[in-house]
LODOSE-809095 format. One record per atom (N, C-alpha, C): residue in three letters; x, y, z. Coordinates in steps of 0.1 Angstrom, whole numbers, plus 5000, padded with zeros to 4 digits. Example, Ala and Ser with C-alpha at 12.3 -4.5 7.8 and 13.67 -1.06 7.14 Angstrom:
BEGIN
ALA513249435078 ALA512349555078 ALA513249675078 SER512849785071 SER513749895071 SER512950005079 
***
This chain:
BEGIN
UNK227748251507 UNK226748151503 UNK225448191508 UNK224748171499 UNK222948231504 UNK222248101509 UNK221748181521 UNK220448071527 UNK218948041521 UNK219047911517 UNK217847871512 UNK216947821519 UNK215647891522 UNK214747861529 UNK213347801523 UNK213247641530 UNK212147631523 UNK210747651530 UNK209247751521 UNK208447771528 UNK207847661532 UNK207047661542 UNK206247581547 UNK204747551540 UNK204147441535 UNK203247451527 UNK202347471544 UNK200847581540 UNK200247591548 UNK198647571546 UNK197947511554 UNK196647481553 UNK195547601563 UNK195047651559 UNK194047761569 UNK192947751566 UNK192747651574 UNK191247671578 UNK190047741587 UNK189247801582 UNK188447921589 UNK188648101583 UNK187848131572 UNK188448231570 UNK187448341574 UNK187148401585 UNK186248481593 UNK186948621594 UNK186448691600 UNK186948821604 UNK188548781609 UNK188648721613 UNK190648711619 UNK190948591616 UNK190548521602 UNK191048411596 UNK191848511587 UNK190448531576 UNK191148591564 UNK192348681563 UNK192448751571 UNK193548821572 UNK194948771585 UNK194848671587 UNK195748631592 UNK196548531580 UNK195448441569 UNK195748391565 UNK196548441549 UNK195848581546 UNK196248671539 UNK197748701540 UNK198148711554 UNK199548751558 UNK200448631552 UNK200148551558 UNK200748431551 UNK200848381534 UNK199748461528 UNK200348441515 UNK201048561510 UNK200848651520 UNK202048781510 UNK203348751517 UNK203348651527 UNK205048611532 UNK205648511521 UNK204848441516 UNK205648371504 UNK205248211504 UNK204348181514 UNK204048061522 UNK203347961508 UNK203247851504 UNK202347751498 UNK200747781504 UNK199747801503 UNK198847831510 UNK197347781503 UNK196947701512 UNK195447631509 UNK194847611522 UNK193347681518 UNK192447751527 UNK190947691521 UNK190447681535 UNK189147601532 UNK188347681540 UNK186847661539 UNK185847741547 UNK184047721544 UNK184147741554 UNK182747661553 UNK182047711538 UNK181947881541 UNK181547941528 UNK182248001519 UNK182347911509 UNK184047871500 UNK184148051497 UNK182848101493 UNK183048261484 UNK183948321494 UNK184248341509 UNK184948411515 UNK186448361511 UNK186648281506 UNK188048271503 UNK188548341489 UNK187648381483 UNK187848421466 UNK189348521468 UNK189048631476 UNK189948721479 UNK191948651478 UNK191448531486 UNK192648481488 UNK193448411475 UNK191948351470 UNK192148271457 UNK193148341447 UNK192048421444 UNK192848561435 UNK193948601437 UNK194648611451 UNK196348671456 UNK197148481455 UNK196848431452 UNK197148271444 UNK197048161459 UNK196048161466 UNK196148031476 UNK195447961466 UNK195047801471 UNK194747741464 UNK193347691471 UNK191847691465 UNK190847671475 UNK190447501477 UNK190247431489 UNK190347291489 UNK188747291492 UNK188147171485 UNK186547151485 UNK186247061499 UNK187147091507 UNK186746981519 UNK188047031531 UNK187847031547 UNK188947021556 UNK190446881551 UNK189946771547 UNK190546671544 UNK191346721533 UNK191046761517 UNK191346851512 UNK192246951510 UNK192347031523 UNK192947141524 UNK194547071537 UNK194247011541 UNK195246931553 UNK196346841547 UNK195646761534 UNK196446641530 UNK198046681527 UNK198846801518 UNK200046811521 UNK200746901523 UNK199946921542 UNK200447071544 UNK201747051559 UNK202747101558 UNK203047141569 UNK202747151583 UNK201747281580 UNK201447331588 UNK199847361585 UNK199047311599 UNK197447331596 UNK197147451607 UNK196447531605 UNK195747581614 UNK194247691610 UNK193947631624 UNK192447641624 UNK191747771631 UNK190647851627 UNK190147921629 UNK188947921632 UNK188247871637 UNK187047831636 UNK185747891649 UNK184747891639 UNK183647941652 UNK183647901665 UNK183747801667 UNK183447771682 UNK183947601682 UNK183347551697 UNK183447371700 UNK183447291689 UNK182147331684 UNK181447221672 UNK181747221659 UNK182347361655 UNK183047381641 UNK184147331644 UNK185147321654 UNK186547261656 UNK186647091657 UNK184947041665 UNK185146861665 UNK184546871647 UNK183946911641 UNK183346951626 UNK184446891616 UNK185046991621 UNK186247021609 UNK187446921612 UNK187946881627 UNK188346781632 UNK188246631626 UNK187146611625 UNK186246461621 UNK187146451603 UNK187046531599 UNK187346541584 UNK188546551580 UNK189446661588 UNK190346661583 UNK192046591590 UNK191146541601 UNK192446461611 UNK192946341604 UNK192046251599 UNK192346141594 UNK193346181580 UNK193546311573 UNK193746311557 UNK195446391562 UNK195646421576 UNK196646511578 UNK197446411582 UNK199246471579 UNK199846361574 UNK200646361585 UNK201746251590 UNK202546221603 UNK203446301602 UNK203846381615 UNK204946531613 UNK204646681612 UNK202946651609 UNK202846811610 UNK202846871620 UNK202047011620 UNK202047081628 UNK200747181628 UNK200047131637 UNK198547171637 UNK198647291650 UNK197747461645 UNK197847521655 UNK196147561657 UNK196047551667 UNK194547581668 UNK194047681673 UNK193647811669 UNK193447961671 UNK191947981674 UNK190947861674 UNK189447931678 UNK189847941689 UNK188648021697 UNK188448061710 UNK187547971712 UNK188447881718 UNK187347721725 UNK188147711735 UNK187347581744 UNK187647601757 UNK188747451758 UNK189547461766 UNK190547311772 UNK190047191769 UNK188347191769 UNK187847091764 UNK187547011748 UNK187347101741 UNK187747111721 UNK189247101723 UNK190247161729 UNK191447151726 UNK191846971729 UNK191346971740 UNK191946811744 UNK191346731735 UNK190546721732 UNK189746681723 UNK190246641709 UNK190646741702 UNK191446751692 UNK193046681694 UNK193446701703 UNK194446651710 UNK194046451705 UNK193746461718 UNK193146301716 UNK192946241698 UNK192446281695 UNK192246271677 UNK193646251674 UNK194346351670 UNK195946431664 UNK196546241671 UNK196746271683 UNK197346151691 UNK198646191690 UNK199846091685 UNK200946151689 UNK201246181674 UNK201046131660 UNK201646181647 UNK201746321644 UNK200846441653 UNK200946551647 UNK201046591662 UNK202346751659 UNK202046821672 UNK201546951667 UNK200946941681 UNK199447021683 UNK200247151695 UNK199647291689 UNK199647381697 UNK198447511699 UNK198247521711 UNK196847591711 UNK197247751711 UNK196447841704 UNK197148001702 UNK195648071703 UNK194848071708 UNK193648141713 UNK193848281708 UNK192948331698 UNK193348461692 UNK192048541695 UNK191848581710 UNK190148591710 UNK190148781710 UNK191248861710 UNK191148981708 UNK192249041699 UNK192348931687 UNK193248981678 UNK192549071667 UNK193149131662 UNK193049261654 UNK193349291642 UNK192849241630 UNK193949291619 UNK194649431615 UNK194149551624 UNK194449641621 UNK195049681632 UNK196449791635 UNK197249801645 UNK196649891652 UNK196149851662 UNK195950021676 UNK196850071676 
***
């Protein structure tokens, strides 16, 4: 009997130097994938390999699995926070990869509350390319 696996619809927000290609990876794994970003043209790349581009963090969160965030700093994370917490739905799973400090995390924490679980993955010397 064959294992059916279903993908995880995914939301990625932030597509920078180690968004886009993390989130890249994720659509050549096979994933549902909608990606938002401040400056929508950085996502074309993605568009093109079939993600779907959302006109807002709310947008891009409403029916996703799994959200996670890439984001410049503190203020892009409460930013993007403000918008897309309320539209994300009870049961997900939000992973938060800027390089911000315990303070934006709890923060976001406090928001999420208990409907979504939250995990922090600090990617501050990730690499898309292998040393």
């Amino acid at each position: 009997m064959e294992k059916i696996e279903k993908l995880e619809k995914v939301a990625f927000l932030g597509l920078g130097h180690m968004g886009a290609p993390m989130a890249g990876r994720l659509l050549a794994a096979g994933h549902p994938l909608t990606v938002w970003n401040r400056t929508a043209a950085k996502a074309a790349p993605l568009v093109t390999g079939g993600a779907v581009l959302a006109a807002s963090p709310a947008d891009a969160v409403r029916d996703a699995d799994v959200v996670v965030t890439m984001l410049a700093g503190p203020a892009a994370v409460a930013s993007v926070a403000a918008d897309a917490v309320p539209a994300v739905r009870t049961g997900a799973h939000w992973v938060e990869m800027s390089t911000v400090g315990p303070d934006a995390v709890r923060e976001l924490a406090d928001r999420l509350g208990d409907r979504v679980t939250l995990a922090r993955a600090p990617r501050s010397s990730w690499s898309p390319t292998p040393r």
